[in-house]
N, CA, C and O atoms as a CHARMM CRD file, in Angstrom:
* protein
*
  376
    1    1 UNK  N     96.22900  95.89300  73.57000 PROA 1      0.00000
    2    1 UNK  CA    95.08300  96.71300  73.27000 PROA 1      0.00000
    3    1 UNK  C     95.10700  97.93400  74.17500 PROA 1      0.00000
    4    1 UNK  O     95.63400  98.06300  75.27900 PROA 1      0.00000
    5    2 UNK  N     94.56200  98.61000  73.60400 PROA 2      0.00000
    6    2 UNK  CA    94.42900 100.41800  74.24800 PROA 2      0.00000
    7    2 UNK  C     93.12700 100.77800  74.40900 PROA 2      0.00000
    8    2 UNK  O     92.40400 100.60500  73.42800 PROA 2      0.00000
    9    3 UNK  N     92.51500 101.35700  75.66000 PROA 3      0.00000
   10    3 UNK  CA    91.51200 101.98400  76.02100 PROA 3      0.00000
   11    3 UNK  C     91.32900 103.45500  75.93200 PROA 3      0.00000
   12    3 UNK  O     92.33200 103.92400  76.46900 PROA 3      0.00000
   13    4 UNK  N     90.60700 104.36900  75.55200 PROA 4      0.00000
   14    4 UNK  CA    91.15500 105.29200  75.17200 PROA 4      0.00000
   15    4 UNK  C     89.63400 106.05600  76.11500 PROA 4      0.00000
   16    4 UNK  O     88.68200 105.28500  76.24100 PROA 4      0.00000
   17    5 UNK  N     89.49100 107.34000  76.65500 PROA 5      0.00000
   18    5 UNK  CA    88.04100 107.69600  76.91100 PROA 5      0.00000
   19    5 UNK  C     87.47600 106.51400  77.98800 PROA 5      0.00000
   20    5 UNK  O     86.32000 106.09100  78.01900 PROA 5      0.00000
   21    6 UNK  N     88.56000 106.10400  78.83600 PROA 6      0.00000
   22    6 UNK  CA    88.48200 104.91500  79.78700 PROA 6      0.00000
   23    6 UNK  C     87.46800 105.51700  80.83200 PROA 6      0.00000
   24    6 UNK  O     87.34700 106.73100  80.99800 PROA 6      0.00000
   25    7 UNK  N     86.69400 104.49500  81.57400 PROA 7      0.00000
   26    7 UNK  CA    85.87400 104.97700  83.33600 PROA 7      0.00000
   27    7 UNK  C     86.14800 103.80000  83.70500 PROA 7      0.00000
   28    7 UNK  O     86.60400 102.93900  82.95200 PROA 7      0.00000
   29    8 UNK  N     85.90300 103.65300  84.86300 PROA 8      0.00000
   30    8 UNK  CA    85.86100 102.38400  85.74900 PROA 8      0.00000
   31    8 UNK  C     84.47200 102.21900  86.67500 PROA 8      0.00000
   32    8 UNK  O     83.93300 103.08500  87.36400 PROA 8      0.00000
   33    9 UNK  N     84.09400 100.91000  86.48100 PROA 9      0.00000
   34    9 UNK  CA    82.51300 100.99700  87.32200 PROA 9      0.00000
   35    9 UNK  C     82.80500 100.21100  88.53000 PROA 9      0.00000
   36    9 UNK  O     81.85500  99.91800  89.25600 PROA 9      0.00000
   37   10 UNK  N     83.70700  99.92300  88.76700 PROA 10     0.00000
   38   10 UNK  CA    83.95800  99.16700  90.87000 PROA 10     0.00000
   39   10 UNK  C     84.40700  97.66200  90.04000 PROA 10     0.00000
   40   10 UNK  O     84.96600  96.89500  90.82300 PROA 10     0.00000
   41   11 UNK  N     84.27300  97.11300  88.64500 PROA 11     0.00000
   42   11 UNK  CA    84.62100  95.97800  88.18600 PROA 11     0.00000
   43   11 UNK  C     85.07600  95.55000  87.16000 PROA 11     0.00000
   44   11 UNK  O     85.39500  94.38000  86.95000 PROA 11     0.00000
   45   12 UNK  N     85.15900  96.53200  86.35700 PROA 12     0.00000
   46   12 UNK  CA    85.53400  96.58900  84.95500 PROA 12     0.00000
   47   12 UNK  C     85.77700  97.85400  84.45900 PROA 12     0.00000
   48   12 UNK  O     85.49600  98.91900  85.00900 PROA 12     0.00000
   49   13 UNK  N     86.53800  97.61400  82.94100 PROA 13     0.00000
   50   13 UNK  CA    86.82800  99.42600  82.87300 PROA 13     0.00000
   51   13 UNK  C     86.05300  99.50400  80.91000 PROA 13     0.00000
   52   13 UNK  O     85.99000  98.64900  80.02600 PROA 13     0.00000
   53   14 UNK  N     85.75100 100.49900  80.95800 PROA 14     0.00000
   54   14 UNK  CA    84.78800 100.77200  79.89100 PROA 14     0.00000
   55   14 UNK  C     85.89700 101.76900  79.41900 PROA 14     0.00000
   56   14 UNK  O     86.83300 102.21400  80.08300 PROA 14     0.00000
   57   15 UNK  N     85.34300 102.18300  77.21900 PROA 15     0.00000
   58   15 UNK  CA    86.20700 102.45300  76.98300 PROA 15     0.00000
   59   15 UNK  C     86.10500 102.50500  75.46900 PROA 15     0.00000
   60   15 UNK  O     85.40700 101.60400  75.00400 PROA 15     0.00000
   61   16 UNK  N     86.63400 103.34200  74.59500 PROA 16     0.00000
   62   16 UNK  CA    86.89200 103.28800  72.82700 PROA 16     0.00000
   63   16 UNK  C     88.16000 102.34100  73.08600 PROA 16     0.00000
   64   16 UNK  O     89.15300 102.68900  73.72500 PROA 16     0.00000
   65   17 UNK  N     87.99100 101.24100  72.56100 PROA 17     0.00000
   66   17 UNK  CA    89.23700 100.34700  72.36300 PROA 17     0.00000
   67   17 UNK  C     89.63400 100.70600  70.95200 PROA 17     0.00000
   68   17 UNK  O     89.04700 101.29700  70.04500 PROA 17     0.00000
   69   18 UNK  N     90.81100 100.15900  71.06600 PROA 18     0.00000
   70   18 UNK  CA    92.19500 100.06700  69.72300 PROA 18     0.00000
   71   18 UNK  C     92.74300  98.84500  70.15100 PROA 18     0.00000
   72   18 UNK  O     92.83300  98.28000  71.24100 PROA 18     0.00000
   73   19 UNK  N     93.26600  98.45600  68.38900 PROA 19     0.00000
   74   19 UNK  CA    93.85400  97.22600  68.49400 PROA 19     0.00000
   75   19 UNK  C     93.14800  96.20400  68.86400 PROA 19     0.00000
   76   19 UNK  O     93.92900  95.42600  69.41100 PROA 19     0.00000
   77   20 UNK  N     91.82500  95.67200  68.86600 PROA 20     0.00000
   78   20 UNK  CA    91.26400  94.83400  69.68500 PROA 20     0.00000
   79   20 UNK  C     90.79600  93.85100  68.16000 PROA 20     0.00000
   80   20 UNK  O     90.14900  94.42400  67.28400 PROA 20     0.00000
   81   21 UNK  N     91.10600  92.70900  68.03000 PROA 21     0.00000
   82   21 UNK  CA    90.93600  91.53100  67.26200 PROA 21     0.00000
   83   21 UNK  C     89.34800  91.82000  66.91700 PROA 21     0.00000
   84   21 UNK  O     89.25500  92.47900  65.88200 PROA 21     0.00000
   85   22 UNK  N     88.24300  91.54200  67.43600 PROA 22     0.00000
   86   22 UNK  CA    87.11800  91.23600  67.56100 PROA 22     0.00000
   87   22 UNK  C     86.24000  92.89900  66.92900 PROA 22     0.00000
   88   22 UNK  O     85.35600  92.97800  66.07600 PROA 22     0.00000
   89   23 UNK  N     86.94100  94.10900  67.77800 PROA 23     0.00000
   90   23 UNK  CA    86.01000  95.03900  67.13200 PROA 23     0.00000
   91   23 UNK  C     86.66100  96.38400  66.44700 PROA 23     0.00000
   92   23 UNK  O     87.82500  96.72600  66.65400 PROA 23     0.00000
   93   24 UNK  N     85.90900  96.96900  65.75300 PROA 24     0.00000
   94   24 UNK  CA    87.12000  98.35100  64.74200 PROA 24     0.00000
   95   24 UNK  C     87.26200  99.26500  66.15600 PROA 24     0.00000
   96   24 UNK  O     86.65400  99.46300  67.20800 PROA 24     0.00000
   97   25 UNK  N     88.13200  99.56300  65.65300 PROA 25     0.00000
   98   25 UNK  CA    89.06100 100.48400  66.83800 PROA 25     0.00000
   99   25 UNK  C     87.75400 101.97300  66.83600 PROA 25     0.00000
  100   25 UNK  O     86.95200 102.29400  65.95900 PROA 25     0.00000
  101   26 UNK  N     88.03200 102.60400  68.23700 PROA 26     0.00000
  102   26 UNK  CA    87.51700 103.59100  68.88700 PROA 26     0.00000
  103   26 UNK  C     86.09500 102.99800  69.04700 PROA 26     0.00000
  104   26 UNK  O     85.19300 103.83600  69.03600 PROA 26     0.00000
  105   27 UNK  N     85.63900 101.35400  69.23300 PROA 27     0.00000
  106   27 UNK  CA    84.18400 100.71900  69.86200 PROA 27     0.00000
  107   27 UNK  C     83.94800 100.94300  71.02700 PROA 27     0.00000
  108   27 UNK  O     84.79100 100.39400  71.73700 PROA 27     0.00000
  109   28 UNK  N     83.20900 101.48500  71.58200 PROA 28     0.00000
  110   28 UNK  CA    82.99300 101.39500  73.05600 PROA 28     0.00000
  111   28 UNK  C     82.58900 100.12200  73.86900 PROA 28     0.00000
  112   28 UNK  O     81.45900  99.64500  73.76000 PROA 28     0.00000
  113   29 UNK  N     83.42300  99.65500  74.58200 PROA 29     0.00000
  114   29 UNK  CA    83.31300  98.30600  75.22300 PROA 29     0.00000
  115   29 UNK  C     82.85900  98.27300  76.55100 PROA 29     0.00000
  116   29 UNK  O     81.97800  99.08300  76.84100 PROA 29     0.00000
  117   30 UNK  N     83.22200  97.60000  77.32100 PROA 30     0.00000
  118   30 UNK  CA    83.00600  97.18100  78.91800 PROA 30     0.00000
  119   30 UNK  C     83.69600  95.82100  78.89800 PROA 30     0.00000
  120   30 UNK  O     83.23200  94.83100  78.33100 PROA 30     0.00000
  121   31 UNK  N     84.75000  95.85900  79.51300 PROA 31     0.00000
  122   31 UNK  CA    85.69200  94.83200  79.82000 PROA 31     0.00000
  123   31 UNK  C     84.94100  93.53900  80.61500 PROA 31     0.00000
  124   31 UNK  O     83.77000  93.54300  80.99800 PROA 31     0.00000
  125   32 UNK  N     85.61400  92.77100  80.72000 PROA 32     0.00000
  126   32 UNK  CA    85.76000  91.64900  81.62200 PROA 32     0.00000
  127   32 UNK  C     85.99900  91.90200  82.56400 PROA 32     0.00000
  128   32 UNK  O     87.04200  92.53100  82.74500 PROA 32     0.00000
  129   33 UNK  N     85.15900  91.54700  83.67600 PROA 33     0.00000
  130   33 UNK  CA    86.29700  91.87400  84.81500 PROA 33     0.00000
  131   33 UNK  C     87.44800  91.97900  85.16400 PROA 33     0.00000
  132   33 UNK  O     88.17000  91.06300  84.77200 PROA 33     0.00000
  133   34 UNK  N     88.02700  92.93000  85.89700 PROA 34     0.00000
  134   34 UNK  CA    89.59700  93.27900  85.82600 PROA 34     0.00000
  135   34 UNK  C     90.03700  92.70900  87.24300 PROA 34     0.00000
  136   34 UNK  O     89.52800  92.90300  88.34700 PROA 34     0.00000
  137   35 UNK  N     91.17400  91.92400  86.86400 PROA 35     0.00000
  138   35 UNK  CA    91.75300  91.09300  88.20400 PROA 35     0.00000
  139   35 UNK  C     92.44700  91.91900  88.65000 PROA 35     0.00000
  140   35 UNK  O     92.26900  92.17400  89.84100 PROA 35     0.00000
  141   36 UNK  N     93.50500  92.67000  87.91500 PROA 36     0.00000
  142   36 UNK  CA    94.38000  93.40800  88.65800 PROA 36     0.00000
  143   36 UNK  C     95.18800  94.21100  87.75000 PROA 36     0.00000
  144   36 UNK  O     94.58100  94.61900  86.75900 PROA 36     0.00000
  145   37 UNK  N     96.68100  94.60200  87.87700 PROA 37     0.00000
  146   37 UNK  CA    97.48700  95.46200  87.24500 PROA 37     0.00000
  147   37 UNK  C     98.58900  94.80000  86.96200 PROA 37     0.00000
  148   37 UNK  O     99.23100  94.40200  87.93400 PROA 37     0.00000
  149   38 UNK  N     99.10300  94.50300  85.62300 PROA 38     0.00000
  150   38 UNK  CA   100.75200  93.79800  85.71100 PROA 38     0.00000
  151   38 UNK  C    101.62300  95.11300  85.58200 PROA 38     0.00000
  152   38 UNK  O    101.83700  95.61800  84.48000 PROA 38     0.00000
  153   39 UNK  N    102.02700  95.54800  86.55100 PROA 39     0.00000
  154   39 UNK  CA   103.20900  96.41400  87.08500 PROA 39     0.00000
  155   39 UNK  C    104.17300  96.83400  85.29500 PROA 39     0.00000
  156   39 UNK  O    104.18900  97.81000  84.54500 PROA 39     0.00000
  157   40 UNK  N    104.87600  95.37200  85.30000 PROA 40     0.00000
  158   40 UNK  CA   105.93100  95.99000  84.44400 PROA 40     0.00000
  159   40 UNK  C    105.81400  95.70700  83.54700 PROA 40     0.00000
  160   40 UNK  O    106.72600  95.36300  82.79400 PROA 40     0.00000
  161   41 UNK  N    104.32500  95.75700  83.21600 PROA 41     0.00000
  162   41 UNK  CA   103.35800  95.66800  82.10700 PROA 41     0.00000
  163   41 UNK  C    103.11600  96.68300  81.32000 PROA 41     0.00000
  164   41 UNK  O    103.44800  96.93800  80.16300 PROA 41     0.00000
  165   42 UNK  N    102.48100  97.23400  82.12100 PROA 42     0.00000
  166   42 UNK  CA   101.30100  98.82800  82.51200 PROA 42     0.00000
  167   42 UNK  C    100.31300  98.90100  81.83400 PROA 42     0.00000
  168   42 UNK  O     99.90700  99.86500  81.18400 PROA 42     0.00000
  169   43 UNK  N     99.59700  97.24000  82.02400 PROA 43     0.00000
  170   43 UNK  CA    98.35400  97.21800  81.68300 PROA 43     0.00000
  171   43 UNK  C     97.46700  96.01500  82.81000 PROA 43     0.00000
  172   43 UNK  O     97.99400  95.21400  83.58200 PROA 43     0.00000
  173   44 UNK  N     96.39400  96.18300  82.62900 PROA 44     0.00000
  174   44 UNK  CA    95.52100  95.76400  83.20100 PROA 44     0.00000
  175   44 UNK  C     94.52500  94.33700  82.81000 PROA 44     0.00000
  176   44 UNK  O     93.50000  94.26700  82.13300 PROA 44     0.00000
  177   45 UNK  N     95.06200  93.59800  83.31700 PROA 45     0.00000
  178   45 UNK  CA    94.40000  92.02100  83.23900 PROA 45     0.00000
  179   45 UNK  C     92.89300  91.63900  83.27300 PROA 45     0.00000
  180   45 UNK  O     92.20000  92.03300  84.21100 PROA 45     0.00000
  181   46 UNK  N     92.40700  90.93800  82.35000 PROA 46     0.00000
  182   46 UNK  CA    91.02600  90.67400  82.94600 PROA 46     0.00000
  183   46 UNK  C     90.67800  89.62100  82.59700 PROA 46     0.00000
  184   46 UNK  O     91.28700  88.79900  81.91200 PROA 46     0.00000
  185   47 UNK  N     89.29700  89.55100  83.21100 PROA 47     0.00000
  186   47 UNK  CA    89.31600  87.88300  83.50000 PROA 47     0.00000
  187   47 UNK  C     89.04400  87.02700  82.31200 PROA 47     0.00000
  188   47 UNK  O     88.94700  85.81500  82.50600 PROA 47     0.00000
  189   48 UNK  N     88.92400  87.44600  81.24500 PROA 48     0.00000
  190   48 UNK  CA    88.91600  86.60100  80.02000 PROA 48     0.00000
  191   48 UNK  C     90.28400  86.74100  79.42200 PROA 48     0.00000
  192   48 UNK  O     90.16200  86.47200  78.22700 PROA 48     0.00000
  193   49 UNK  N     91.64300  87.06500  79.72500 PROA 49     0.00000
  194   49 UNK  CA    92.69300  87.00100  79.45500 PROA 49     0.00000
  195   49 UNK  C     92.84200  88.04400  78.68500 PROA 49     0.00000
  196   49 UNK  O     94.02700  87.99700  78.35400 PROA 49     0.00000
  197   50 UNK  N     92.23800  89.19200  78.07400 PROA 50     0.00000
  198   50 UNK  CA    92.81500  90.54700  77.93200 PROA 50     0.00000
  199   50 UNK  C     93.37500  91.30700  78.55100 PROA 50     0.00000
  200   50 UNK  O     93.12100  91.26900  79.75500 PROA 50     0.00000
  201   51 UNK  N     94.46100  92.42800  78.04400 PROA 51     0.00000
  202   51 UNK  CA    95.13500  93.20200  78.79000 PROA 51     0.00000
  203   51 UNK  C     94.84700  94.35300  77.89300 PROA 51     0.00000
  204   51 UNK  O     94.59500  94.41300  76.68900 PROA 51     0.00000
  205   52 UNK  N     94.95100  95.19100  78.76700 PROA 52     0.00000
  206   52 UNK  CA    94.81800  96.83000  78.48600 PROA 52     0.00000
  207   52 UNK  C     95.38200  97.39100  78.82900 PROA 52     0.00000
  208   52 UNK  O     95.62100  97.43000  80.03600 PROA 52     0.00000
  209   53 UNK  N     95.97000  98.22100  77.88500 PROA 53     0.00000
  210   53 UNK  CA    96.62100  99.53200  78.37500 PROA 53     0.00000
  211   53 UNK  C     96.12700 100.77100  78.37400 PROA 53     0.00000
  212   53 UNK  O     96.00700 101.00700  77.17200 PROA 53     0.00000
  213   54 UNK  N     95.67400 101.94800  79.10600 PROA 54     0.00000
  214   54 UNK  CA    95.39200 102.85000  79.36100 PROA 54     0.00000
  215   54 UNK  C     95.59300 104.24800  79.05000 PROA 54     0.00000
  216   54 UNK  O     96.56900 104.90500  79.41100 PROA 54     0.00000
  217   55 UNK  N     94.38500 104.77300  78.19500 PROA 55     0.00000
  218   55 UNK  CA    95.12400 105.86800  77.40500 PROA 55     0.00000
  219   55 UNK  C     94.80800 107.46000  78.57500 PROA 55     0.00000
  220   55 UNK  O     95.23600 107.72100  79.70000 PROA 55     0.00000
  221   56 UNK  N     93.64100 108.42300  77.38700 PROA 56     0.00000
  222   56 UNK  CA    93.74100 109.47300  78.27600 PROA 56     0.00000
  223   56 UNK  C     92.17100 108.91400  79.10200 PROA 56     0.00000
  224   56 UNK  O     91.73400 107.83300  78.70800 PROA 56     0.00000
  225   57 UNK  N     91.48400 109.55800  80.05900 PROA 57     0.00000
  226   57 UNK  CA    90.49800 109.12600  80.43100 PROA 57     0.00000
  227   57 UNK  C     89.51500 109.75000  79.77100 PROA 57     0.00000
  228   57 UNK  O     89.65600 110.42100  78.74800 PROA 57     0.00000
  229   58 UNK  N     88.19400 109.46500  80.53600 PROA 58     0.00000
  230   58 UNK  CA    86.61800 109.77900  79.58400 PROA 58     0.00000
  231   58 UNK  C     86.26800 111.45900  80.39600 PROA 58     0.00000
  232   58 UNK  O     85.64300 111.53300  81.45400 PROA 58     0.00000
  233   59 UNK  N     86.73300 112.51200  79.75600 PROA 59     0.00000
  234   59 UNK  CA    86.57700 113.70600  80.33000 PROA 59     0.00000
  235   59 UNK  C     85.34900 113.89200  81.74100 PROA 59     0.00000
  236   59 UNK  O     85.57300 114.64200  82.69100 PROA 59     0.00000
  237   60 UNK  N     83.85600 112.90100  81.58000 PROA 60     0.00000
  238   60 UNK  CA    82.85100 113.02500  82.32800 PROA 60     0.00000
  239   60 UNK  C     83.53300 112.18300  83.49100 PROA 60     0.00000
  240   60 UNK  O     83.39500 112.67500  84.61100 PROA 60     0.00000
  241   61 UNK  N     84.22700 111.02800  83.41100 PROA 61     0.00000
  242   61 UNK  CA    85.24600 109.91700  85.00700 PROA 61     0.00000
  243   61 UNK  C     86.03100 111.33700  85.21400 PROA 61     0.00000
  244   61 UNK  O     85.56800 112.09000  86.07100 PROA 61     0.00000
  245   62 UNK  N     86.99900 111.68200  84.60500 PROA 62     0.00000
  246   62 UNK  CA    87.89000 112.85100  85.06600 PROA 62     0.00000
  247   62 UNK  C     87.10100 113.65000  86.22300 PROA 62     0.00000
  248   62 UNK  O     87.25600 113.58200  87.44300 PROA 62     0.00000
  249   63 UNK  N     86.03900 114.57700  85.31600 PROA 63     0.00000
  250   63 UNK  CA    85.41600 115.31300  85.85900 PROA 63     0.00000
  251   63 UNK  C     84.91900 114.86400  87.64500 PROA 63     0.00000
  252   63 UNK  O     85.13800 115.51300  88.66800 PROA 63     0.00000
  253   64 UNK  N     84.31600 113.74900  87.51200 PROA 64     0.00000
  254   64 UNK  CA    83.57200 113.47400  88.48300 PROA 64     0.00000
  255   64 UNK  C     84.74800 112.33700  89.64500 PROA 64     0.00000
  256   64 UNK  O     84.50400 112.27700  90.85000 PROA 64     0.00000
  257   65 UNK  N     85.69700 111.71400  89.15300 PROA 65     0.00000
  258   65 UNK  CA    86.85800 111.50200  89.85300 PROA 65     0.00000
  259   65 UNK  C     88.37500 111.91700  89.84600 PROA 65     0.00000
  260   65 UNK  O     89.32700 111.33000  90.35900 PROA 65     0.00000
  261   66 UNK  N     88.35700 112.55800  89.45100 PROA 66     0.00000
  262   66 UNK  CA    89.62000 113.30700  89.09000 PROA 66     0.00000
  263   66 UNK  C     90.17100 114.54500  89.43100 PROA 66     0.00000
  264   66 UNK  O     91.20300 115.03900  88.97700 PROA 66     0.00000
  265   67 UNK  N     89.21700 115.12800  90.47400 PROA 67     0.00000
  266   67 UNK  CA    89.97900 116.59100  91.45700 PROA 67     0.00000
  267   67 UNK  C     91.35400 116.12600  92.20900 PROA 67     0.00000
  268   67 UNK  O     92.35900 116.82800  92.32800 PROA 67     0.00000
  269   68 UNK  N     91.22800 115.14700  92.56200 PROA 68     0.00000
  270   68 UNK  CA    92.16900 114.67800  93.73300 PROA 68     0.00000
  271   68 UNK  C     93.38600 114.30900  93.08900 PROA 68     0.00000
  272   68 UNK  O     94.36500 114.13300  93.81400 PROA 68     0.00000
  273   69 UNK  N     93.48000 114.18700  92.08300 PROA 69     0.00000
  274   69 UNK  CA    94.93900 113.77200  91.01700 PROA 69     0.00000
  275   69 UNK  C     94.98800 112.83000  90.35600 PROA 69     0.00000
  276   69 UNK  O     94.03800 112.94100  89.58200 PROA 69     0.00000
  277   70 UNK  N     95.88600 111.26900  89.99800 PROA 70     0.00000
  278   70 UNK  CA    95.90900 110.88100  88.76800 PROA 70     0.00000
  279   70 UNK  C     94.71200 109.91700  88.75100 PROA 70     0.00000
  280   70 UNK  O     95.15900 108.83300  89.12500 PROA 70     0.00000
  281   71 UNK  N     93.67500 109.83000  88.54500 PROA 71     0.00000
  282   71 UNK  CA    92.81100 108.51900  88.32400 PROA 71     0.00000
  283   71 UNK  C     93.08000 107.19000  87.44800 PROA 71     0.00000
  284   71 UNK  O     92.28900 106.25000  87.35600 PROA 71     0.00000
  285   72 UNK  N     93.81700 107.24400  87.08100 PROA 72     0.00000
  286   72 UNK  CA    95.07600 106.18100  86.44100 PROA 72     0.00000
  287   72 UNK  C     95.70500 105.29400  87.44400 PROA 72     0.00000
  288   72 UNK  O     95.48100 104.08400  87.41600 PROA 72     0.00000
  289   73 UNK  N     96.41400 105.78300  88.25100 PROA 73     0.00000
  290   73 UNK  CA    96.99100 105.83300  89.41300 PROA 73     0.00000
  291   73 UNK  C     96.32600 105.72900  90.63300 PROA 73     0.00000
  292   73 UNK  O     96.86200 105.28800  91.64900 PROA 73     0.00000
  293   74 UNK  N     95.18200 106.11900  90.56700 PROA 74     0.00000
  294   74 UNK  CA    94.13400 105.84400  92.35600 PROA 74     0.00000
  295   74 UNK  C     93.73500 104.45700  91.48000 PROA 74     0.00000
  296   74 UNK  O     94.11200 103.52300  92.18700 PROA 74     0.00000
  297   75 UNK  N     93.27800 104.05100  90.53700 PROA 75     0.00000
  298   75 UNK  CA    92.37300 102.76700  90.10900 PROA 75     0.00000
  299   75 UNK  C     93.48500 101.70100  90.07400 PROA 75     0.00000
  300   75 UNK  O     93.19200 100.53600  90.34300 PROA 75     0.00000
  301   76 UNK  N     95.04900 102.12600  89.68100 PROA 76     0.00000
  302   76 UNK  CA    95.98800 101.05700  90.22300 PROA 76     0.00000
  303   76 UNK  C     96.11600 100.67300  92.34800 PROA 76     0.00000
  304   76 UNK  O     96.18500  99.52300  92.78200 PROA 76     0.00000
  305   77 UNK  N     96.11400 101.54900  92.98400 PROA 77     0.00000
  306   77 UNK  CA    96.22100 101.34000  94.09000 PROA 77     0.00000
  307   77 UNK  C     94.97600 100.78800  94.62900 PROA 77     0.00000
  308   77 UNK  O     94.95100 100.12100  95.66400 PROA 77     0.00000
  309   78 UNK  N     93.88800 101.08200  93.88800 PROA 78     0.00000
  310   78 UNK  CA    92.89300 100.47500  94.65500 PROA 78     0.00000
  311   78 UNK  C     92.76300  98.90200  94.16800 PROA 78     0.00000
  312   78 UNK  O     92.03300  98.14200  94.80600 PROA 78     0.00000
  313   79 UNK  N     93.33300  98.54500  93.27300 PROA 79     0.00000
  314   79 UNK  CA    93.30000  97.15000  93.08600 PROA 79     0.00000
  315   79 UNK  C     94.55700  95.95700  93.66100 PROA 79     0.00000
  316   79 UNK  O     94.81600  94.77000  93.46500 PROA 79     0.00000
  317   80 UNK  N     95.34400  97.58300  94.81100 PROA 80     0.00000
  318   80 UNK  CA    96.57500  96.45500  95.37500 PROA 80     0.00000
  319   80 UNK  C     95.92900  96.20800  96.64900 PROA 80     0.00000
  320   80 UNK  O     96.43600  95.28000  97.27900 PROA 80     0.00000
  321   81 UNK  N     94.89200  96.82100  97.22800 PROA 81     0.00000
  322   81 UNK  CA    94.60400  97.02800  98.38900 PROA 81     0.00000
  323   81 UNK  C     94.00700  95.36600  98.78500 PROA 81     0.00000
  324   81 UNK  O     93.22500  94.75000  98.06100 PROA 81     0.00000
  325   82 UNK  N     94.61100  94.81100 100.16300 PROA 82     0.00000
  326   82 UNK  CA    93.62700  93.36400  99.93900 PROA 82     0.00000
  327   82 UNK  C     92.35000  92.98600  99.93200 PROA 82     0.00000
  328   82 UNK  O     91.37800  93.69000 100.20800 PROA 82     0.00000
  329   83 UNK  N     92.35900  92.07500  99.67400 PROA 83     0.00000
  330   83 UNK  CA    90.40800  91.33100  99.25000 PROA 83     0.00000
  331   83 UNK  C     89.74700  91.56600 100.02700 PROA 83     0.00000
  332   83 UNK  O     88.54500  91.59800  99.76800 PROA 83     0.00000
  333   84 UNK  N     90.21900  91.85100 101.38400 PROA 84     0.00000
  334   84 UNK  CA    89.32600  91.85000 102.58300 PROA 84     0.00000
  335   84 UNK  C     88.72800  93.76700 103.01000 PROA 84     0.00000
  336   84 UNK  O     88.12800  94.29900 103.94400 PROA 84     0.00000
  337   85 UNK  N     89.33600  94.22700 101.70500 PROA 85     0.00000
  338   85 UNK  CA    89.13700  95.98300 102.01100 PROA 85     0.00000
  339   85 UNK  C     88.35800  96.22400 100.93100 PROA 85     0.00000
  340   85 UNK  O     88.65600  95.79600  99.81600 PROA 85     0.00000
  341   86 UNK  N     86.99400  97.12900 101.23600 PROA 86     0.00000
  342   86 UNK  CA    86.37400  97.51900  99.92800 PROA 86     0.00000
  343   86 UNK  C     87.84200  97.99100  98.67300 PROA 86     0.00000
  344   86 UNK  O     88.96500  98.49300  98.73600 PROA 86     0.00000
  345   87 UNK  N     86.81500  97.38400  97.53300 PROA 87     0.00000
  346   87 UNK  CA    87.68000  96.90000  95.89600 PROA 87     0.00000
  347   87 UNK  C     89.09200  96.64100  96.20900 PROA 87     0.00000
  348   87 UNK  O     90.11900  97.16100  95.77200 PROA 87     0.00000
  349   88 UNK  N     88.88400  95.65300  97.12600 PROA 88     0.00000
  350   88 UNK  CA    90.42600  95.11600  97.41200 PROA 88     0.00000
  351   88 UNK  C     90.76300  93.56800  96.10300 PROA 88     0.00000
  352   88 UNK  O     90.90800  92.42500  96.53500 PROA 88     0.00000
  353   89 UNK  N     90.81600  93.84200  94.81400 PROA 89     0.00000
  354   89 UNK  CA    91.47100  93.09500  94.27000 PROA 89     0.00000
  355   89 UNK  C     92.69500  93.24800  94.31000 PROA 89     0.00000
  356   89 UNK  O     93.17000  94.29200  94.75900 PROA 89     0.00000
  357   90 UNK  N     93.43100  92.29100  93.87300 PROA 90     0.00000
  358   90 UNK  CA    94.87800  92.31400  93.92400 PROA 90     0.00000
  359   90 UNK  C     95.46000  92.51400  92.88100 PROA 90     0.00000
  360   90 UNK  O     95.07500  91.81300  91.94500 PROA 90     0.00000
  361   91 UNK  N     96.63000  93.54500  92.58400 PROA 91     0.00000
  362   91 UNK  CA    97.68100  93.70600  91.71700 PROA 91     0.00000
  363   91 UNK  C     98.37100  92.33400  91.31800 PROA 91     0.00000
  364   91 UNK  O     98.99800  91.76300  92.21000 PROA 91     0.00000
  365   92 UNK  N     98.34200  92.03200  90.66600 PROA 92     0.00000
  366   92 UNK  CA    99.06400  90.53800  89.75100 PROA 92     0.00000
  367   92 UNK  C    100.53900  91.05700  89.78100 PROA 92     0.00000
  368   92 UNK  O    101.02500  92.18400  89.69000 PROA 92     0.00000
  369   93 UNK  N    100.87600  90.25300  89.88600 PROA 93     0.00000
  370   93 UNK  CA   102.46400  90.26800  89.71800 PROA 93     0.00000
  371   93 UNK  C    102.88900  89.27000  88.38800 PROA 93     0.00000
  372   93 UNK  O    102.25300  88.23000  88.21900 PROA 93     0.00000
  373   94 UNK  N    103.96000  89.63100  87.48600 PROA 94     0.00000
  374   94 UNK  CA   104.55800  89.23400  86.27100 PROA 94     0.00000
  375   94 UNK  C    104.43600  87.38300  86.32900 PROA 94     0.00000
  376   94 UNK  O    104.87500  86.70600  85.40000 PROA 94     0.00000
């Protein structure tokens, strides 16, 4: 499944999904909580056993996190960081 117009709220990632069994594509959702990132995946796990893959982001997340560079990429590192560090979930490994 594909997120498309993605944000992230500190626990989950919101989003027009595609491909998703349950609702017509471009629905705006709010995930399950997200455990982490499967690397050689390049999607994102959550806790009801969906994975996502990540399209372009939601122009208003850009806007408001996205001066500093890829927000794709800061929301993967912040979920390798450990448990014991603010949003220290962990990156899943394969």
């Amino acid at each position: 499944m594909k997120l498309e117009r993605w944000g992230w709220d500190g626990t989950h990632l919101l989003g027009e999904v595609y491909g998703h069994p349950e609702w017509p594509d471009g629905h705006r959702i709010r995930t399950s909580p997200v455990l982490g990132y499967l690397e050689g995946l390049g999607v994102f796990a959550t806790m009801s056993g969906a994975n996502y893959a990540l399209g372009e982001p939601d122009p208003h997340y850009l806007k408001l996190y996205g001066a500093d560079g890829d927000v794709k990429q800061r929301l993967i590192n912040r979920l390798k960081r450990p448990p014991n560090q603010p949003g220290g979930e962990r990156a899943l490994s394969e």
